[in-house]
C-alpha positions in Angstrom: 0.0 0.0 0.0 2.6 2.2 1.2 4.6 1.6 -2.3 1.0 2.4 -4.2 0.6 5.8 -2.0 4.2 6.4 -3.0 3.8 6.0 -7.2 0.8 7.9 -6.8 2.6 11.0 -5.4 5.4 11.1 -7.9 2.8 10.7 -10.9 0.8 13.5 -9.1 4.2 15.6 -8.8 5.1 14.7 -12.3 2.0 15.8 -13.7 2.1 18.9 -12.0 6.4 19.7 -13.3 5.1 18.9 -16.7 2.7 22.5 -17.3 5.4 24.4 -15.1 8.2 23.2 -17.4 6.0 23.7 -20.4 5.8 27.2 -18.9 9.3 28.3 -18.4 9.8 26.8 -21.8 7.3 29.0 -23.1 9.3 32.0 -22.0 13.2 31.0 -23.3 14.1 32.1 -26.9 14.5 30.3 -30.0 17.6 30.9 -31.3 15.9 33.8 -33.9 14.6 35.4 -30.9 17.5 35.5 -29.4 19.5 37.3 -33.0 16.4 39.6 -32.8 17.2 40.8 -29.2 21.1 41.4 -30.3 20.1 43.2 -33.6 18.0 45.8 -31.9 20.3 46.1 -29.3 22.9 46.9 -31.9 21.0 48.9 -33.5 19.7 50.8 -30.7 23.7 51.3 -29.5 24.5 52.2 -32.8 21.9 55.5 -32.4 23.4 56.4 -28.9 27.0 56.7 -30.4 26.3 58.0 -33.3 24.1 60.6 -31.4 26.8 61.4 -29.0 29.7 61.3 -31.0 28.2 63.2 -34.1 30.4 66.3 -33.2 33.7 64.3 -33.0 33.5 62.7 -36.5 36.7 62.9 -37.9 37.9 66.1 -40.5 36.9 64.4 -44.0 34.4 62.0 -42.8 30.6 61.7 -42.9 28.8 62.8 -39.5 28.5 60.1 -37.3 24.8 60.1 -36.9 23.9 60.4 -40.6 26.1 57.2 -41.0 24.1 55.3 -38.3 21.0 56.8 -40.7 22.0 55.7 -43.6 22.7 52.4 -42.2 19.2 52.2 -40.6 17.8 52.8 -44.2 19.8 50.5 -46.5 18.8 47.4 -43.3 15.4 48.6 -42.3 13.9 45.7 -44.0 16.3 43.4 -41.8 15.1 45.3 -38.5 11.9 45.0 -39.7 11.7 41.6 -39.8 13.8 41.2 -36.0 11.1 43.6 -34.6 8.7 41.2 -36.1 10.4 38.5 -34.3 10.3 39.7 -31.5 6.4 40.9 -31.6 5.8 37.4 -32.5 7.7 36.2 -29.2 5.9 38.9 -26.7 2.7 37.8 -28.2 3.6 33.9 -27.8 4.5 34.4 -24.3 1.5 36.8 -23.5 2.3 40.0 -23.5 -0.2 42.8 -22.9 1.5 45.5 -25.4 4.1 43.9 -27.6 5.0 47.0 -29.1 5.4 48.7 -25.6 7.4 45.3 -24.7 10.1 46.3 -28.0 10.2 49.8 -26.8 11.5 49.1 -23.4 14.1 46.7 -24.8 15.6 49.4 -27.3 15.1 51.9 -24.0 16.8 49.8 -21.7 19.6 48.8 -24.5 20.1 53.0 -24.8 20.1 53.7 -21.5 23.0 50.9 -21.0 25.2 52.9 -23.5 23.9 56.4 -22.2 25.4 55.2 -18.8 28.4 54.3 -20.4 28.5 57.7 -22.0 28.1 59.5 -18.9 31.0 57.5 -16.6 33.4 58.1 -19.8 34.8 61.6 -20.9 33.1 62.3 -24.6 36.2 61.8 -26.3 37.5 58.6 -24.4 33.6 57.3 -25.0 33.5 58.5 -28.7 37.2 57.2 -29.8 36.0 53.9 -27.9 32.4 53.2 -29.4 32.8 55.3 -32.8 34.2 52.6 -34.8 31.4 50.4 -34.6 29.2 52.7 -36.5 32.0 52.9 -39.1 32.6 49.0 -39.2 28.7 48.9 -39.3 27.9 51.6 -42.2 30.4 49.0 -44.8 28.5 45.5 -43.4 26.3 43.7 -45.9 23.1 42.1 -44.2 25.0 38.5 -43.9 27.3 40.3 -41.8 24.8 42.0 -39.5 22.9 38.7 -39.1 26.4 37.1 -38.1 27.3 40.0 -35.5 23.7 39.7 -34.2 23.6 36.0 -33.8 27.0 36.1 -31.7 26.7 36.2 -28.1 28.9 37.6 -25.7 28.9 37.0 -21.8 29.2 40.9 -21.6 25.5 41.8 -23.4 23.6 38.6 -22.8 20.0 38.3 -23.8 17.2 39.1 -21.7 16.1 35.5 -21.7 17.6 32.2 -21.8 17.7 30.5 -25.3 15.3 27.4 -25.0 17.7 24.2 -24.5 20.9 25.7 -23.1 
């Protein structure tokens, strides 16, 4: 009896880890969620710097800001598609306002670099983080899709990529 009362709690317990699994798994990204998260986080980054750095673009060069424009046009069908990703994912995993849900990511992902911006001195902060918009202005969209699918322990995604 005792053995019975025994199989019956571990089915019952089982039954109950099986919708809470389901659950967390629910709210881990796929591996395109996960890109999508790094490209506007890249992107949004890329405004901040080009933003704060568009009076130290060097003699000769375009502004720094126009450059992160131009990029932003010739990929905005690319960051359409990882904002649609990423509206797909907040609606999956039940999110009242998707949109509002994207707009705190790029906030948060702005504010990050802003904070950077404001421990550094301008020029230390501008001679640091300029080159990325330069490096980025020349990529091809394979090449944004590669930076934006490599993770780094030092800007890790907001959620944990379903079965890591």
């Amino acid at each position: 009896m005792r053995v019975f009362g025994f199989g019956v709690m571990v089915f019952a317990a089982l039954m109950l880890a099986i919708p809470m699994a389901q659950a967390a798994g629910k709210n881990c990204y796929t591996q395109a969620e996960a890109e999508a998260e790094q490209a506007i986080r890249i992107h949004s980054e890329l405004m901040v710097i080009g933003l704060n750095c568009q009076h130290m673009t060097p003699a000769g060069q375009k502004n720094l800001y126009q450059s992160y424009r131009e990029f932003t046009d010739k990929n905005v069908g690319l960051f359409a598609a990882y904002e649609t990703t990423l509206l797909n994912y907040f609606k999956r995993t039940g999110a009242r306002d998707a949109e509002a849900e994207i707009n705190s990511l790029r906030t948060a992902f702005a504010n990050k670099i802003s904070l950077d911006a404001a421990k550094m001195r301008p020029d230390l902060f501008c001679n640091h983080y300029m080159p990325r918009i330069q490096k980025a202005s020349v990529m091809g969209r394979n090449d944004i899709q590669k930076w934006a699918a490599t993770f780094f322990p030092s800007h890790p995604v907001s959620h944990p990529i379903c079965g890591k």
